[in-house]
N, C-alpha and C positions, 0 to 999 in steps of 0.2 A: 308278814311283810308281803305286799304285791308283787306278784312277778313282772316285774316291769324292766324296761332296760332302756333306760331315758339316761343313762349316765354310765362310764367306762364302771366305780367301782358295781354297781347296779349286776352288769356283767357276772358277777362272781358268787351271784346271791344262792345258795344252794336249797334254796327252797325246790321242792318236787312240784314240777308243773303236772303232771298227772295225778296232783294229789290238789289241785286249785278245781274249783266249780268252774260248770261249760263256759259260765259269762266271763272267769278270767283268765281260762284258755282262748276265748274268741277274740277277747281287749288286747293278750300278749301277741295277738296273728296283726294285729291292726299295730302294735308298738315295734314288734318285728320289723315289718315293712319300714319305720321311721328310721332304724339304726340301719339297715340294709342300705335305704337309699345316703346315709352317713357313708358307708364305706364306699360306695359307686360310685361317690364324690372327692374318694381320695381324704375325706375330714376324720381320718382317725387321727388326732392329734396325740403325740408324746409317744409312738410307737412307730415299729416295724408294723408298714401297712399287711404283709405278709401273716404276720403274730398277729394282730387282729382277727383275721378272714378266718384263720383257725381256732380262737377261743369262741368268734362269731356261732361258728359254725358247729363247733361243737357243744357250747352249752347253751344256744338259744334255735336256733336253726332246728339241729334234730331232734331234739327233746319233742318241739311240735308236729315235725314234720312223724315222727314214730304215732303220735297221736292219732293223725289222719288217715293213719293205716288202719287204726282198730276200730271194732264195731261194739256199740251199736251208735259211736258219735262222730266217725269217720268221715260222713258222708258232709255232717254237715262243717264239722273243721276241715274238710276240704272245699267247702263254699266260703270260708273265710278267708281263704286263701287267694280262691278264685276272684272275691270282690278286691282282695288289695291290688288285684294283678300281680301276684308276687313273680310267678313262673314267666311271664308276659317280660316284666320289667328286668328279669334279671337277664332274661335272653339278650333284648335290645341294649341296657345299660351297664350291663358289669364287665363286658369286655376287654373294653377298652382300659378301665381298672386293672384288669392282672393280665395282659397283654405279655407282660415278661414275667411272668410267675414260671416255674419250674414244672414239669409234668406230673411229680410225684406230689404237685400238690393240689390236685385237680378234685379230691374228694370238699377240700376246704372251698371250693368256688360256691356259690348259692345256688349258678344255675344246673350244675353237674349235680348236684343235690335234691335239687326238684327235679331233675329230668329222669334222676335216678327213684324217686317218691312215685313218678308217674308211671313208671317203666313196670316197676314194683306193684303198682294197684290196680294194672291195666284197664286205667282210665284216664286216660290224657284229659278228655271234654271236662271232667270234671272239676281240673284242677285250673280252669279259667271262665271267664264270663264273658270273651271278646274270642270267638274260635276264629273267627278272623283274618283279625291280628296275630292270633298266636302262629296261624296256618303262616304268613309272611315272615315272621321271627323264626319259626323252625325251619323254612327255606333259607334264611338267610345263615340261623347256624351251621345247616349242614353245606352250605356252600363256601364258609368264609370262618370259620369259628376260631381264634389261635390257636384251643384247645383243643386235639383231637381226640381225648377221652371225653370230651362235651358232646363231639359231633356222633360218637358212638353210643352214648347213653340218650339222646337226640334218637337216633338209627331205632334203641331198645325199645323207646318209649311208642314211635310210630308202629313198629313191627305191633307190639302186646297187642294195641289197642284199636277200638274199632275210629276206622278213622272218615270225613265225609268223602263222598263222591267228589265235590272243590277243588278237594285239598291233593287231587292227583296228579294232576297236570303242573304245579307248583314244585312237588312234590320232587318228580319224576325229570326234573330241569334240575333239581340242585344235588339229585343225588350222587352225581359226576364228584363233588366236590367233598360227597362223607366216604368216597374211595380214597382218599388221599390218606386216611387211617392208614391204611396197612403197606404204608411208604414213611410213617412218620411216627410209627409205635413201634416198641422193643417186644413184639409178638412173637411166640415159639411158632416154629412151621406150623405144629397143627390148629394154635390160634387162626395166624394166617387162613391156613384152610376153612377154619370153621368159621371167620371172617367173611370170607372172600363169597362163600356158599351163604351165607344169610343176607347178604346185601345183593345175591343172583335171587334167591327168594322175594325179597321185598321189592326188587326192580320187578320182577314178574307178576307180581299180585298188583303191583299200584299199574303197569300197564293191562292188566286183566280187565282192572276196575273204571279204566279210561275207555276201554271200546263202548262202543255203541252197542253190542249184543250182551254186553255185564248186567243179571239181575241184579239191582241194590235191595239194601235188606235196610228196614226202620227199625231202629233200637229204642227203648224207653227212654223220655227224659235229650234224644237230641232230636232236632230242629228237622233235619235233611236227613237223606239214604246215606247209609255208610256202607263201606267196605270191612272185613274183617280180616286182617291179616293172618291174626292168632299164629303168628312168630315166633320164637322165644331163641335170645342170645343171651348164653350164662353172662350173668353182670364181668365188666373186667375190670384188675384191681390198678389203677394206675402207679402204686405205689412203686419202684426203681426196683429191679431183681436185686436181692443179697446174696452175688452170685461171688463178690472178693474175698469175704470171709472165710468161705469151702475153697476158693481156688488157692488162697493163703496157707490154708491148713493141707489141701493136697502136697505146697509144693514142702511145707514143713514137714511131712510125713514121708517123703521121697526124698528129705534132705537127710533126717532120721534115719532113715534105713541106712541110705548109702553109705554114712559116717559110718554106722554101726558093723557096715561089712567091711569097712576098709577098717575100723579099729579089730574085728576078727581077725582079720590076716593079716594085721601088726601085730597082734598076740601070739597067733602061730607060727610066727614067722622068728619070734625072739625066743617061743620054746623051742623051736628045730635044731641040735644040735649039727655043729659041722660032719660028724661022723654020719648023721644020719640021711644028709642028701643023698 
């Protein structure tokens, strides 16, 4: 049966996409894009649009997107990608879609997924056909995104990869707005910290690359001089700390004892003979 997903049950076909020829991993990138631009339009019909975004996302989304990571047909399933505009569209269009979605559910979005593919392959350019456009899209996420695990995987993906001389000055305007992360995430201090130091990194490289005294350096395969940040922020998991379950069990553990000392010295206290005080 086709990998195809032109219909909800379609969705649940457990065929191995990795186990399909390049031609119909490259047809499922092109039928991808059809069900994708379905949910950014709110038409999951008969469901929690919510449910959706994460069967989406988990049986059609990464199955391909894992593909474009390996070699030796990586490069060109991430030109299929690049031609749907997948990462382009979903920056611009899904927004507004899960605007009120929950934080822990920011793996299920398409573009924290792509942005997270990109981050991952350190190679942003590759995974569009319009650098652009995409340049005004990732300004626009990192200044305005509802998602702030969007605007940090957004952050990951700029930092990895080599990015144009353009795209600095754009860049270097919105990055005011990917600081709002660590006012609006549930980060440990040394998150924080290690936050706070990698977006002082990336503010200083992209102003490096804006002087007029910056060599640019020409990479294979793009248009213009880039910069190389060559960055790296451990990916972060958006998923809610499971911090109730241990503080539950501390206080049951402390309730435990305590009983257990006051049932001792009810014990002792009923063998103490009066003669023996």
């Amino acid at each position: 049966m086709p990998y195809l997903f032109e219909c909800r049950d379609c969705w649940y076909d457990n065929t191995s996409i990795a186990k399909q020829p390049l031609t119909a991993q490259l047809a499922a990138i092109a039928t991808l894009k059809r069900g994708a631009t379905s949910l950014w339009q709110g038409a999951a019909a008969g469901g929690n649009l919510r449910d959706w975004y994460t069967i989406f996302s988990s049986t059609q989304l990464r199955p391909l997107l894992e593909l474009a990571r390996r070699w030796p047909s990586a490069l060109i399933l991430r030109g299929a990608f690049a031609a749907q505009e997948l990462l382009l569209s979903a920056l611009l269009l899904e927004p507004v879609t899960t605007k009120s979605f929950p934080g822990a559910l920011a793996k299920s979005l398409l573009r924290w997924q792509l942005l997270n593919a990109a981050a991952e392959s350190k190679s942003l350019l590759s995974w569009t056909g319009q650098p652009d456009r995409l340049r005004t899209a990732l300004a626009q996420t990192l200044r305005s995104d509802p998602s702030p695990y969007v605007r940090l995987e957004a952050l990951r993906a700029i930092g990895a990869a080599p990015v144009p001389i353009s795209w600095t000055g754009p860049l270097l305007e919105s990055i005011r707005g990917a600081e709002a992360v660590l006012a609006e995430t549930s980060f440990k201090q040394d998150e924080r910290q290690a936050l706070a130091k990698y977006l002082a990194e990336v503010t200083g490289k992209l102003q490096a690359a804006a002087a007029p005294s910056f060599t640019p350096v020409m990479v294979p395969g793009i248009a213009e001089p880039v910069t190389t940040l060559d960055l790296q922020l451990p990916a972060v998991d958006p998923a809610p700390r499971r911090w109730v379950p241990w503080a539950l069990g501390g206080l049951a553990l402390v309730g435990l004892t305590g009983l257990g000392l006051w049932a001792h010295k009810r014990t002792g206290a009923q063998l103490t003979l009066p003669g023996e005080i």
